[in-house]
Backbone bond lengths (Angstrom), bond angles and torsions (degrees), N, CA, C in turn:
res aa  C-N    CA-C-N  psi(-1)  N-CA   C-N-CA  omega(-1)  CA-C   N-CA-C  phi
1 X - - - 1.454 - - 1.526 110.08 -
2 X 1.312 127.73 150.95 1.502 133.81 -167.78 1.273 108.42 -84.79
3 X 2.149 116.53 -5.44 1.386 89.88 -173.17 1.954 87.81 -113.16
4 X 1.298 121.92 5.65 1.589 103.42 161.77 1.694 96.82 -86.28
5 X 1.170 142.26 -14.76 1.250 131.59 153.49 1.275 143.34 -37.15
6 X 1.234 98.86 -48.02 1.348 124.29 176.33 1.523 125.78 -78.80
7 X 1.445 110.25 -39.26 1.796 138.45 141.76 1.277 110.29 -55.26
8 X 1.183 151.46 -3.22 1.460 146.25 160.06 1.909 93.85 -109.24
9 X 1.137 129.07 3.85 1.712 113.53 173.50 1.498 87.43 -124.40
10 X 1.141 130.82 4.64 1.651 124.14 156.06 1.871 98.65 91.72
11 X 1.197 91.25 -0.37 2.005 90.12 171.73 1.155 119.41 -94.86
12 X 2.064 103.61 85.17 1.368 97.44 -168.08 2.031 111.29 -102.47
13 X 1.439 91.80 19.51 1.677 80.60 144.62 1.789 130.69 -98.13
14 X 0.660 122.66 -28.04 1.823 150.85 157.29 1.864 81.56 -46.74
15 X 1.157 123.34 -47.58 1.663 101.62 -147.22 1.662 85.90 -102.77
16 X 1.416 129.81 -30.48 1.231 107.11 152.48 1.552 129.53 -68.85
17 X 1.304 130.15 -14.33 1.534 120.66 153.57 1.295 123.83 -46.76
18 X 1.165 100.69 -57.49 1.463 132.44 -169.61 1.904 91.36 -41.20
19 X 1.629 101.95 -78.74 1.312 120.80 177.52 1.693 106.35 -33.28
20 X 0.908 124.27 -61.92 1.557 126.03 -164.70 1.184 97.81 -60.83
21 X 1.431 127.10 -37.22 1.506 114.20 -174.78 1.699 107.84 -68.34
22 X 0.810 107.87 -30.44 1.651 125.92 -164.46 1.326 94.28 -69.45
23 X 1.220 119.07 -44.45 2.051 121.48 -168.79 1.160 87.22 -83.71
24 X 1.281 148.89 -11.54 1.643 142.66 -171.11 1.940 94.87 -86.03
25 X 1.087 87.35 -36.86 2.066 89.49 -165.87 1.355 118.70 -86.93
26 X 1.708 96.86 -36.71 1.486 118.89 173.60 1.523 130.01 -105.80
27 X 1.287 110.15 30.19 1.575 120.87 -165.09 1.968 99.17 -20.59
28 X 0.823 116.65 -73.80 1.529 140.19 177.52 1.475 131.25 -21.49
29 X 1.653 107.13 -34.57 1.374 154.33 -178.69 1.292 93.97 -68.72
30 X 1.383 140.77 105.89 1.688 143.54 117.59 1.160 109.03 -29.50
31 X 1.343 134.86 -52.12 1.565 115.21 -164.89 1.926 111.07 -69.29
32 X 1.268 116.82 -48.92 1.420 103.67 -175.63 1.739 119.47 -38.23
33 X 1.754 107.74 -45.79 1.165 143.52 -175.20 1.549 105.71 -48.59
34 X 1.642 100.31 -57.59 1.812 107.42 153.75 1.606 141.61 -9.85
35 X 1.963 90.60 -80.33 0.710 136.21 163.52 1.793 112.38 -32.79
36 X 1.421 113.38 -91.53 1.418 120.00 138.24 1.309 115.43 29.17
37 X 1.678 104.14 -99.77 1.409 119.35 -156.76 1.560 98.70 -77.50
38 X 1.282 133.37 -5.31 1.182 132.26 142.28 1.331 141.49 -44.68
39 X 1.370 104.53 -56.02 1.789 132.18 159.00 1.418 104.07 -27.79
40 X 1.667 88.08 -66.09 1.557 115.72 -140.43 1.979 99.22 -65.42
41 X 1.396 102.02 -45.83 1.203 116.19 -175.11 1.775 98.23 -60.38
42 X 1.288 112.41 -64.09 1.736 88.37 -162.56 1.992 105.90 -72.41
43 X 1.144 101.42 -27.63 2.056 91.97 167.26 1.688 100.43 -53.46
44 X 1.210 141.16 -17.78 1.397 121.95 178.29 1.898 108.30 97.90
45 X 1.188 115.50 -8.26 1.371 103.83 159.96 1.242 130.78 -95.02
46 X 1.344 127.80 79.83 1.718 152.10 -152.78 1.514 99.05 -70.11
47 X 1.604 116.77 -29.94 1.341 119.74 -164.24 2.024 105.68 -70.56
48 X 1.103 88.16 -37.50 1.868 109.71 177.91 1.380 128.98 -74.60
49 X 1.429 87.79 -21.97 1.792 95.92 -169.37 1.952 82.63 -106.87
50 X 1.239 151.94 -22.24 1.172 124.56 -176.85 1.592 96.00 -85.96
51 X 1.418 134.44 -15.61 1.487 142.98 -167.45 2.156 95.12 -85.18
52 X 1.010 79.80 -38.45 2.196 87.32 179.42 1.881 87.73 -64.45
53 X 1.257 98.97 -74.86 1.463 108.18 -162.18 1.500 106.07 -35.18
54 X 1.529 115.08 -65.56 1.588 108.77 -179.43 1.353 124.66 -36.33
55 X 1.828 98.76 -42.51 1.578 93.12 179.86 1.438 112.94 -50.30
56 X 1.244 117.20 -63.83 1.297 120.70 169.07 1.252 133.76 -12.02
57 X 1.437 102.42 -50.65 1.208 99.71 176.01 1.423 130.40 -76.56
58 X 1.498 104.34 -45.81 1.915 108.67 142.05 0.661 119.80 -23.11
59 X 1.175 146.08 -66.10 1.666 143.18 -169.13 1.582 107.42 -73.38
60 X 1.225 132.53 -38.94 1.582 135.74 -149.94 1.562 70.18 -124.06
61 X 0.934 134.56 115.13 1.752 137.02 135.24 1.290 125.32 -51.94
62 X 1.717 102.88 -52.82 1.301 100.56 -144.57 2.012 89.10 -126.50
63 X 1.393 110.14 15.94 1.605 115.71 179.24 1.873 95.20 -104.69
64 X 1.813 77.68 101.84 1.558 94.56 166.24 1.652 125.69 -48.57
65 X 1.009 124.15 -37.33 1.431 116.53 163.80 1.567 131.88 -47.29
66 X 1.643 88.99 -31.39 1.591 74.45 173.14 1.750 132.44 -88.10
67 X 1.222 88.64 3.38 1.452 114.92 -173.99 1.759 100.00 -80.58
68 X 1.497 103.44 -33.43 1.472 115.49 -162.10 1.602 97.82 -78.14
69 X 1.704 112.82 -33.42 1.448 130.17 -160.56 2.409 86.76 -76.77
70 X 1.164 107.38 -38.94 1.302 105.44 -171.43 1.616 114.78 -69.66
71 X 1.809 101.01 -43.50 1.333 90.88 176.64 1.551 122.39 -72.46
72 X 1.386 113.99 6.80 1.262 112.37 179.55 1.425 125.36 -96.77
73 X 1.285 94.17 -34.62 1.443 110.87 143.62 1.588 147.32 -49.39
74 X 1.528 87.61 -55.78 1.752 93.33 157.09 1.485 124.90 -43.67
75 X 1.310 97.85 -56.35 1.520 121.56 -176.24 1.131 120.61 -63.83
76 X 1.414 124.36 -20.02 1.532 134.69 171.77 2.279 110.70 -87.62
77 X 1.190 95.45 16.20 1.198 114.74 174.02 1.362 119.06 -85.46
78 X 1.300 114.66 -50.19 1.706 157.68 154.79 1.684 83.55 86.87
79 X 1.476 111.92 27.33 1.808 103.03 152.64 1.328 120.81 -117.09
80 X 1.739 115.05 -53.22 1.364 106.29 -164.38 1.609 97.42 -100.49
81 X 1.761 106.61 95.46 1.672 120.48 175.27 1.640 89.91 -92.35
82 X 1.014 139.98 -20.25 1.501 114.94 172.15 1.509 109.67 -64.28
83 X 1.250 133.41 -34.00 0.904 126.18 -176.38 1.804 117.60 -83.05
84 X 1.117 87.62 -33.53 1.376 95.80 160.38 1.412 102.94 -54.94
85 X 1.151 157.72 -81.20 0.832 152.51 -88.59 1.740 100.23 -128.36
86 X 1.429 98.14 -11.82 1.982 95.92 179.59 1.720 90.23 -113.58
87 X 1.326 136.90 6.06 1.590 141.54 141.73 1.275 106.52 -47.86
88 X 1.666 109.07 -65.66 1.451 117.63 178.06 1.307 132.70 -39.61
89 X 1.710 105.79 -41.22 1.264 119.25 -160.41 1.517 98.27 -92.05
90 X 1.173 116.23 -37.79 1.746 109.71 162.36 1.013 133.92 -60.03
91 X 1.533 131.64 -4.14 1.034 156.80 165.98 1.405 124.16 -93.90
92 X 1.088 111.84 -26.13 1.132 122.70 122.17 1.334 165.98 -8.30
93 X 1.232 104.95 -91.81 1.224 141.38 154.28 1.937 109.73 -46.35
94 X 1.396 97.08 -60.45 1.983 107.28 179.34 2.245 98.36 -63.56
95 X 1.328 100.11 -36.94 1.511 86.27 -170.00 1.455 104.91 -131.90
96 X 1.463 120.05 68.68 1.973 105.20 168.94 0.989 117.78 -51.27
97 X 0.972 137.75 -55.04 1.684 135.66 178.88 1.882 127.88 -34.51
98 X 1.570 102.21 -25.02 1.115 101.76 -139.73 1.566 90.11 -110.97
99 X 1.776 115.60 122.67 1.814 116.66 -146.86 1.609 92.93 -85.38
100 X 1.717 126.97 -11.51 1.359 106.13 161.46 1.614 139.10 -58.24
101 X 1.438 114.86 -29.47 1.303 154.86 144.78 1.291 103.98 -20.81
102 X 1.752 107.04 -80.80 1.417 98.82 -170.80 1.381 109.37 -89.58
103 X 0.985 143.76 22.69 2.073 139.93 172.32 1.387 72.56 -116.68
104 X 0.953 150.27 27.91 1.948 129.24 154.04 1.726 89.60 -93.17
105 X 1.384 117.40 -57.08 1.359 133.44 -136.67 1.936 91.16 -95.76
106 X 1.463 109.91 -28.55 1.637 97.59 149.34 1.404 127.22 -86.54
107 X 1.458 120.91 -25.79 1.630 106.06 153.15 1.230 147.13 -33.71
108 X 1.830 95.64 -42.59 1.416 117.51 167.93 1.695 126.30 -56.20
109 X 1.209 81.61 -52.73 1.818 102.49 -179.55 1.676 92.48 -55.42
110 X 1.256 105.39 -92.20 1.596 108.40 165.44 1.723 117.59 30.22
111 X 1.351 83.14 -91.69 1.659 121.69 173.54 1.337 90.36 -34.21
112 X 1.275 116.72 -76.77 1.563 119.48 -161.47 1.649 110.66 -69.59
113 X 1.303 102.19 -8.65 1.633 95.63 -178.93 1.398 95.81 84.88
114 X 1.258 175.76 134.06 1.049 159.72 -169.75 1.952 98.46 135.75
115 X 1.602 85.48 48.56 1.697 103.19 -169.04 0.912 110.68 -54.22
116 X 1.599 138.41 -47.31 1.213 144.60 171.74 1.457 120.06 -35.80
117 X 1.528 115.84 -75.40 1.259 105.90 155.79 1.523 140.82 -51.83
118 X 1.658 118.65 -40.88 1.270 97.52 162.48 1.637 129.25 -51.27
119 X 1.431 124.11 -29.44 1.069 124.82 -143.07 1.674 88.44 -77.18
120 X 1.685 93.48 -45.63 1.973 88.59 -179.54 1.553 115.42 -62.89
121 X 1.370 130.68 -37.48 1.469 134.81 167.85 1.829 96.26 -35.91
122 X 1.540 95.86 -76.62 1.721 108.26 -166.72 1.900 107.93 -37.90
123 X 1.487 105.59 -42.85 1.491 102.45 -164.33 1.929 105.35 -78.89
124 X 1.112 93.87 -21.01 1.450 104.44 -172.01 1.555 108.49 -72.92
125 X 1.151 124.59 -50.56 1.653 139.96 137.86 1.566 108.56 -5.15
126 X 1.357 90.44 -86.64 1.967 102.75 178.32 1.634 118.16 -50.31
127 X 1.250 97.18 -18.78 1.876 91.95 -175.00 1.392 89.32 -97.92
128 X 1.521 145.81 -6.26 1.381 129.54 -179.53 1.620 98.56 -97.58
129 X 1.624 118.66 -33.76 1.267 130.60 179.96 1.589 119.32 -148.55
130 X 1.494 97.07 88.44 1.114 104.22 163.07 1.349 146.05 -42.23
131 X 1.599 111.25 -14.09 1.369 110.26 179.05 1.809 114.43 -113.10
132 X 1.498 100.54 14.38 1.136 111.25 -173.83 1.748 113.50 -60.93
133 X 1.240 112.51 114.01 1.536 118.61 -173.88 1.437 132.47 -78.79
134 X 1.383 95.72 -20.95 1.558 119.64 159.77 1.678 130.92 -63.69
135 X 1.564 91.81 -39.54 1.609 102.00 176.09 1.238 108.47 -93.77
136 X 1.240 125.70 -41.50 1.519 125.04 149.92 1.343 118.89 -23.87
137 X 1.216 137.66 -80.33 1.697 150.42 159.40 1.624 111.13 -12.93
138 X 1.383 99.72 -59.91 1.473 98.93 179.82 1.442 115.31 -97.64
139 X 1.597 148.43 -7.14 0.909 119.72 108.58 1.686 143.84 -4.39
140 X 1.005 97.82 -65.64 1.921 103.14 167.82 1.280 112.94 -68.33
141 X 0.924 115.03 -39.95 1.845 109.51 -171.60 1.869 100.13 -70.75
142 X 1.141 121.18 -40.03 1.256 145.68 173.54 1.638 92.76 -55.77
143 X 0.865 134.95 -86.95 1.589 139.65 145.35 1.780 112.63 0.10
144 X 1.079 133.77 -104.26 1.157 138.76 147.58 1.501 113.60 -20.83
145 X 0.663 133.59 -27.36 1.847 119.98 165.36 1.344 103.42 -69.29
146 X 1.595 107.13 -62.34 1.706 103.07 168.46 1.687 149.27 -36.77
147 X 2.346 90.23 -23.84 0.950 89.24 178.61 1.543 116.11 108.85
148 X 1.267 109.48 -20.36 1.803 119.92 -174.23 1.261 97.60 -102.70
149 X 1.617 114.60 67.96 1.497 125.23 166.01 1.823 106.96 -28.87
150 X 1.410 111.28 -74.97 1.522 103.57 -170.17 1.608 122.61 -57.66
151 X 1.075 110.20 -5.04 1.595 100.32 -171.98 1.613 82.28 -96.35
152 X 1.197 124.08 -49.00 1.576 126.25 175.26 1.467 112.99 -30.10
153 X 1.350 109.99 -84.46 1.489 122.78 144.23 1.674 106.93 3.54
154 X 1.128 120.39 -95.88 1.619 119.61 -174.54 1.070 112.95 -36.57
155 X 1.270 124.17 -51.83 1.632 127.61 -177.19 1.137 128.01 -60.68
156 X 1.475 112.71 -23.57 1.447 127.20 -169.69 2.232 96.10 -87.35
157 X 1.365 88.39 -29.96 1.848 106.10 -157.59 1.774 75.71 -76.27
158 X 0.902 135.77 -40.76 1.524 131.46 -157.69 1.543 111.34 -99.03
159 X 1.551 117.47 -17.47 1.200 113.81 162.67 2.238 112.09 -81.23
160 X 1.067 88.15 -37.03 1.643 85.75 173.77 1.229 99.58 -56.87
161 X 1.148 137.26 -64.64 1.664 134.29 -177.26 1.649 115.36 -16.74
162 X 1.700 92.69 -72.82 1.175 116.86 162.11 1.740 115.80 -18.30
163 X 1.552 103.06 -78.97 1.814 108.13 -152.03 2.185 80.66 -130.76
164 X 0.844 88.94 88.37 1.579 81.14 -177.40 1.753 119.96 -105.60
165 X 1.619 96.28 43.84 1.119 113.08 -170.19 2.081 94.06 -124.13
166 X 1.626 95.20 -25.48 1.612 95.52 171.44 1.586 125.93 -60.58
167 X 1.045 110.70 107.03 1.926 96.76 -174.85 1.373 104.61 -80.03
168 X 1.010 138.86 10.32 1.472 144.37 177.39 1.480 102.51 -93.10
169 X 0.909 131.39 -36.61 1.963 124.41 172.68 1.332 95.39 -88.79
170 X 1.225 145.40 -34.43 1.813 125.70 170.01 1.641 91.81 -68.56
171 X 0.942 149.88 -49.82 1.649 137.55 -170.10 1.085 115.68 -72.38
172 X 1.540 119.06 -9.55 2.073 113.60 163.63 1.248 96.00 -109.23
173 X 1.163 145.70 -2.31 1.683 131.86 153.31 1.605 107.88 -59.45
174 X 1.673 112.74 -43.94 1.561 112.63 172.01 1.162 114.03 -58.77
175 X 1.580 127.03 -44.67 1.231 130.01 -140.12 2.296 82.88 -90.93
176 X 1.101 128.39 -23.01 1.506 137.31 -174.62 1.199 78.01 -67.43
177 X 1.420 129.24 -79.46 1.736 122.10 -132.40 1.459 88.92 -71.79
178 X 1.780 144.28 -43.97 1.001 125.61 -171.56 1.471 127.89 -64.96
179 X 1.454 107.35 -20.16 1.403 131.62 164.03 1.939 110.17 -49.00
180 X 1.171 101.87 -62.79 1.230 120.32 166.16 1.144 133.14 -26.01
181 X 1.593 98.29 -55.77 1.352 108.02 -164.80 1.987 96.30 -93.17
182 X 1.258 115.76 -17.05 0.908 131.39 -173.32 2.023 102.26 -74.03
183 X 0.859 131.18 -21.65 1.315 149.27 162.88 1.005 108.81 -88.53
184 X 1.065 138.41 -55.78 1.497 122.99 -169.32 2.234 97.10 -76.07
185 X 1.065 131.23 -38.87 1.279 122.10 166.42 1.692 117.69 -47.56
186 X 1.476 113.08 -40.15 1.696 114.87 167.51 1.345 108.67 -35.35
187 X 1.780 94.13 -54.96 1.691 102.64 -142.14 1.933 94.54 -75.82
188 X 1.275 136.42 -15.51 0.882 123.49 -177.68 1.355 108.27 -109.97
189 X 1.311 114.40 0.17 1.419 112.14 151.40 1.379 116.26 -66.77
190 X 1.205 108.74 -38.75 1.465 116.73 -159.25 1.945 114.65 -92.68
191 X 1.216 98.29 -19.82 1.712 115.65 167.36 1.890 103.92 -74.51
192 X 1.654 111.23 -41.69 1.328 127.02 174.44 1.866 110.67 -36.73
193 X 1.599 94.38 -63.53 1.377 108.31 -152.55 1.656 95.81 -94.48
194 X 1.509 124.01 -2.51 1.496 103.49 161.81 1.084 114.29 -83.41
195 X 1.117 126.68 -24.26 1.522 135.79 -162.78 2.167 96.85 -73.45
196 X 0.978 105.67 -51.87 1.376 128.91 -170.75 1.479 89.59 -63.00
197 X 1.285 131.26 -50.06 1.578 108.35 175.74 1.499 136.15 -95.95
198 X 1.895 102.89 4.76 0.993 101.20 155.42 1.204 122.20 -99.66
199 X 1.529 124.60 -0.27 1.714 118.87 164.31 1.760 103.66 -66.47
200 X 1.226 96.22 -42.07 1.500 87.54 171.14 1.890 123.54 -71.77
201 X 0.773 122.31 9.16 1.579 135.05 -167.44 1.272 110.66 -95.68
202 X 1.783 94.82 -62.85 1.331 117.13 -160.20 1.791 115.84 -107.24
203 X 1.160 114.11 -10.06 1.771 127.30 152.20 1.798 77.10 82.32
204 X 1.389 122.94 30.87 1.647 107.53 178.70 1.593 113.81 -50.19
205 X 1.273 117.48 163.45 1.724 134.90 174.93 1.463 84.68 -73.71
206 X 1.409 115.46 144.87 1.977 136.59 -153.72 2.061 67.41 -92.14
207 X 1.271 147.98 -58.82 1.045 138.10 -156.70 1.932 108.25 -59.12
208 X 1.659 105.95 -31.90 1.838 105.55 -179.39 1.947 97.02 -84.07
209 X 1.163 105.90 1.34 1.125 105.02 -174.53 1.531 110.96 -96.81
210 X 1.006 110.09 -42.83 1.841 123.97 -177.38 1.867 103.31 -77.17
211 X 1.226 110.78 -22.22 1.764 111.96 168.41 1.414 95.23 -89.31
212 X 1.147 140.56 -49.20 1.917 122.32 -169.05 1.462 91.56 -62.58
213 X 1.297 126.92 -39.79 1.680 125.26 -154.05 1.792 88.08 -63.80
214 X 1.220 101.27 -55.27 1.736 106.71 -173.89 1.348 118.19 -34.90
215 X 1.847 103.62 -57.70 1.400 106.84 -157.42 1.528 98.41 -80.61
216 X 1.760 110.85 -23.27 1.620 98.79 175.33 1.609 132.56 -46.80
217 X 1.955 93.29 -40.57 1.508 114.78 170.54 1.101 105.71 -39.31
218 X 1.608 127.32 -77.74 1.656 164.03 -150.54 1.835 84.28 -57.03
219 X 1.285 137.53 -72.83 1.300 146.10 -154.83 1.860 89.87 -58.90
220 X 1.517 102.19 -58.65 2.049 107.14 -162.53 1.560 85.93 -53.71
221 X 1.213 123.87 -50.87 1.539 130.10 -146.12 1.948 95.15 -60.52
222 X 1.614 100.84 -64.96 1.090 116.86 -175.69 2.110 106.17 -43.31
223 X 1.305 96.57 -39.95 1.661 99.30 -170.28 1.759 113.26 -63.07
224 X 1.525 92.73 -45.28 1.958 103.66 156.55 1.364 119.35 -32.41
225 X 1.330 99.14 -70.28 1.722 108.27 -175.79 1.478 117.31 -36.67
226 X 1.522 89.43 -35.77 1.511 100.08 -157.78 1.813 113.10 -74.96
227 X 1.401 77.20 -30.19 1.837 98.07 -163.14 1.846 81.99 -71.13
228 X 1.289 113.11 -49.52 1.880 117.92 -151.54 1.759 86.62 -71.52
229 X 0.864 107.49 -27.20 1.749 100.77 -179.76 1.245 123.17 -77.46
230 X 1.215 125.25 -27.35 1.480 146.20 -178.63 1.886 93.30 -81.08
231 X 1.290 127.85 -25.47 1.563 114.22 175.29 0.870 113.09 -64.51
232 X 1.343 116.43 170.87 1.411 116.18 178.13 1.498 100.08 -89.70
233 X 1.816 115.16 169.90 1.410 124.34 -163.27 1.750 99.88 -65.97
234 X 0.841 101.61 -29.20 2.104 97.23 -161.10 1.441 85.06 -78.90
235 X 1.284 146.12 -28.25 1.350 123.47 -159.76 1.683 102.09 -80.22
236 X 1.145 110.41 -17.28 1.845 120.22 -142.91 1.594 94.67 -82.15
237 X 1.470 137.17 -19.80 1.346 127.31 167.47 1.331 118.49 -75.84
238 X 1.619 110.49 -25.55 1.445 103.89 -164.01 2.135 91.62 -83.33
239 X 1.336 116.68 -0.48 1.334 116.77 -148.96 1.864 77.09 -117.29
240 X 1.333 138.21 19.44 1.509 159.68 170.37 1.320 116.51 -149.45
241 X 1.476 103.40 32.11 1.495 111.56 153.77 1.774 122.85 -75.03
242 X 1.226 108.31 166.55 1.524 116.30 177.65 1.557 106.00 -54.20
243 X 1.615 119.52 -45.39 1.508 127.27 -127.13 1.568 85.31 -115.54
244 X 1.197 118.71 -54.21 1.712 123.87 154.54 1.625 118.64 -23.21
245 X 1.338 93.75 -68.37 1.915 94.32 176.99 1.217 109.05 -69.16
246 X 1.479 134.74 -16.03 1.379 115.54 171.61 1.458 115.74 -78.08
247 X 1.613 106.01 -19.95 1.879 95.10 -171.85 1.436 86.39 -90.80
248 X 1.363 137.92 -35.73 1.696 104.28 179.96 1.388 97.29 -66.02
249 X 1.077 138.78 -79.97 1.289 135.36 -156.63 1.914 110.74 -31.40
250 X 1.119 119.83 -48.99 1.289 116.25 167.25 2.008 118.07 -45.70
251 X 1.334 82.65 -57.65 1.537 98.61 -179.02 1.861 115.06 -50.70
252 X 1.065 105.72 -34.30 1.721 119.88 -153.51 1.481 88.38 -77.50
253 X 1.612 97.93 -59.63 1.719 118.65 -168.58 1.838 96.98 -55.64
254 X 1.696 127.11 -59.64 1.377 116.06 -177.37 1.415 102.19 -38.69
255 X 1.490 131.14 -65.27 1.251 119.53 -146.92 1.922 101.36 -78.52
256 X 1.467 128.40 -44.42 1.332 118.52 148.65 1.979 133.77 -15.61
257 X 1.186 98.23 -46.43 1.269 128.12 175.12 1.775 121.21 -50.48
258 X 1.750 80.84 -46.16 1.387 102.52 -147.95 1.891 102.86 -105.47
259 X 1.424 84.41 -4.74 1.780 101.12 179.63 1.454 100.14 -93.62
260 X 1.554 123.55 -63.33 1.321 123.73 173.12 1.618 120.92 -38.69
261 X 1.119 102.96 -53.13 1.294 111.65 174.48 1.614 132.28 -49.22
262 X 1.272 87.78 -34.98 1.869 102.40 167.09 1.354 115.56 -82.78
263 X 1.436 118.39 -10.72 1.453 111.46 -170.94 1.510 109.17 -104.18
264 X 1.255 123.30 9.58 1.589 148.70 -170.29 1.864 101.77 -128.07
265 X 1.305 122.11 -4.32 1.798 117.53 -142.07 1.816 79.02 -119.25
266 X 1.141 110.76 131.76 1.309 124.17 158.52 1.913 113.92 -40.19
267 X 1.094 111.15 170.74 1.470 98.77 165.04 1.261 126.56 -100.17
268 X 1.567 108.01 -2.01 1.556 93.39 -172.05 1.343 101.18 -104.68
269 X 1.997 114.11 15.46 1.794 98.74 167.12 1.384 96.53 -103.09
270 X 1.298 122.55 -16.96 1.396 102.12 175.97 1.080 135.30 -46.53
271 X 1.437 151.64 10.82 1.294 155.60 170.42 1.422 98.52 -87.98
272 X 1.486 120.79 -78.96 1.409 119.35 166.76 1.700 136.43 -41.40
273 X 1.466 110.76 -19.41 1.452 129.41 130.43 1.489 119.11 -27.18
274 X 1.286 110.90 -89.10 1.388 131.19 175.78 1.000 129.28 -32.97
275 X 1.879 116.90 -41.26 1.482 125.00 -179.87 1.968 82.39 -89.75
276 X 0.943 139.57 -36.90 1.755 116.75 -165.20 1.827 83.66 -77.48
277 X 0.918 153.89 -74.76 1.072 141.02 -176.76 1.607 126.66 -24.68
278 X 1.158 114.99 -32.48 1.464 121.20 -173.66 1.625 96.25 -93.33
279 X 1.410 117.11 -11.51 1.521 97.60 -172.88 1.628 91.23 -112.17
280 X 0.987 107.53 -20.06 2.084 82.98 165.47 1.555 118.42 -84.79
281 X 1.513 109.82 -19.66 1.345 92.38 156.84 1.216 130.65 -59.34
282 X 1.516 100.38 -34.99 1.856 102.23 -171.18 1.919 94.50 -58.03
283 X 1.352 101.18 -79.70 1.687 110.59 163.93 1.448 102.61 7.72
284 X 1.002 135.77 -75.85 1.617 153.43 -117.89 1.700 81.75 -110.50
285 X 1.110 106.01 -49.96 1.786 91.44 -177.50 1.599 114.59 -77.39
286 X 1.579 109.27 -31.49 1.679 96.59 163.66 1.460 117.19 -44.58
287 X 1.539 105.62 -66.80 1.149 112.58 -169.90 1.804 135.08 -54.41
288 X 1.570 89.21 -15.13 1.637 95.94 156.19 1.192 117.15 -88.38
289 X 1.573 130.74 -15.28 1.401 106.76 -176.68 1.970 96.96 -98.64
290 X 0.862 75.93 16.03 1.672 75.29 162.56 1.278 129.98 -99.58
291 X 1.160 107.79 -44.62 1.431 132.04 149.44 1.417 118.39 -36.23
292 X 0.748 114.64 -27.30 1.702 129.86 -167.66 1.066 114.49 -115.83
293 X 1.844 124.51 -32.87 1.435 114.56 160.42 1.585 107.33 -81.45
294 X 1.247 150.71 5.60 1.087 156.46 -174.94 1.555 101.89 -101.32
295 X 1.221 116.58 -52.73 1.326 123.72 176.64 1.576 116.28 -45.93
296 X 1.210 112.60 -49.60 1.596 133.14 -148.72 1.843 95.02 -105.95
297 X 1.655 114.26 -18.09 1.760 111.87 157.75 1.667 102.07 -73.53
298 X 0.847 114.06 -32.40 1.830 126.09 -160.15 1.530 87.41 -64.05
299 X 1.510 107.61 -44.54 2.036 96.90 -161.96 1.187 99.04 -94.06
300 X 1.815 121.52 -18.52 1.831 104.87 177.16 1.895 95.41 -74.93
């Protein structure tokens, strides 16, 4: 039909024309009706496209899609998710098997935060269709909320595979590695500033001080590796870029800098130490995510 045509080239006024003509010829027809609340939904009139969808469902009782077309609708309301959410489950119910079904009914959850359940919807999806790019996506974000950049990372690397025409799964693969790197800067902030208050604590010899500073390096360094190894392979060049190694390398060297320096520094500047240290880190972390939104305009 010319108006799922037109909805796969993203012209969803053309594909709601299209559609209206179709409900003119085919009153009877659920699918035009489909179609429709599709249109209707990404043009921004939610009120029309859940009124298309119902028809749909009137007509098709027992054709799970249209159930799928309602909860999407519902849900584009961003009020009535219960209803969204018993669309879903009837849809459901008419098709278990079928992994559009369940990434509707983990979208939902999603939405609601209700991670638990999405996550089983989302995984349940992937074991019927593995290449599904949708459940993939939110998988990772699901991932990344948690915090487990690299497993995030994969998901995002495996949904581009998937639909690699979406620029929204290449822009949370960026938004993972900056995450990343954004953790590993804590952790050597935060290895930085214990060390700094137990030289002050413990009155250590500047020599037991310049070996903890070392092995602190050696441990953050080692924790990198670990994190950059756990990515997946396609991410690991852009993470051996030119502009990349300069913001760790900046970053590594501030907190290096800022360790030596305390182990040579009297104690009563070390406080004022501490605050210039915490603000070139901050510094050093702007300036990588700048780097990185500059980088990632350069490739859109």
């Amino acid at each position: 039909m010319l108006a799922a045509a037109y909805l796969g080239m993203s012209w969803f006024q053309g594909a709601l024309t299209a559609a209206s003509r179709a409900i003119t010829l085919a009153p009877s027809d659920d699918w035009p009706y489909r179609l429709a609340s599709t249109a209707y939904r990404h043009l921004g009139n939610i009120r029309a496209a859940v009124d298309a969808a119902s028809e749909a469902c009137k007509l098709a009782p027992h054709e799970w899609r249209a159930y799928i077309s309602l909860a999407q609708a519902q849900l584009a309301t961003e009020i009535d998710f219960d209803a969204a959410e018993r669309a879903a489950a009837t849809a459901l119910r008419l098709a278990p098997l079928e992994p559009e079904a369940h990434f509707t009914a983990g979208h939902i959850s999603y939405t609601r935060e209700s991670w638990k359940a999405a996550r089983a919807h989302l995984e349940r999806a992937l074991s019927l269709d593995p290449t599904h790019s949708g459940a993939l996506n939110e998988l990772g974000l699901i991932r990344l909320h948690r915090g487990d950049h690299p497993r995030a990372a994969w998901h995002f690397i495996r949904a581009v595979r998937s639909a690699p025409d979406v620029s929204t799964y290449a822009r949370n693969v960026e938004v993972a590695i900056r995450r990343a790197m954004a953790l590993t800067l804590q952790a050597a902030y935060f290895a930085s500033m214990v060390l700094l208050l137990l030289t002050i604590a413990m009155n250590a010899p500047r020599r037991t001080v310049g070996i903890a500073c070392t092995a602190a390096m050696a441990v953050i360094a080692g924790y990198t590796a670990a994190q950059l190894w756990r990515m997946p392979p396609e991410m690991r060049p852009l993470l051996r870029t030119r502009r990349m190694a300069l913001a760790l390398g900046v970053v590594y060297g501030a907190v290096l800098i800022a360790m030596i320096t305390a182990a040579v520094t009297p104690v009563r500047v070390l406080p004022g130490l501490m605050l210039a240290a915490t603000a070139l880190i901050v510094a050093c972390n702007f300036a990588a995510r700048l780097i990185m939104r500059r980088k990632s305009g350069r490739a859109a």
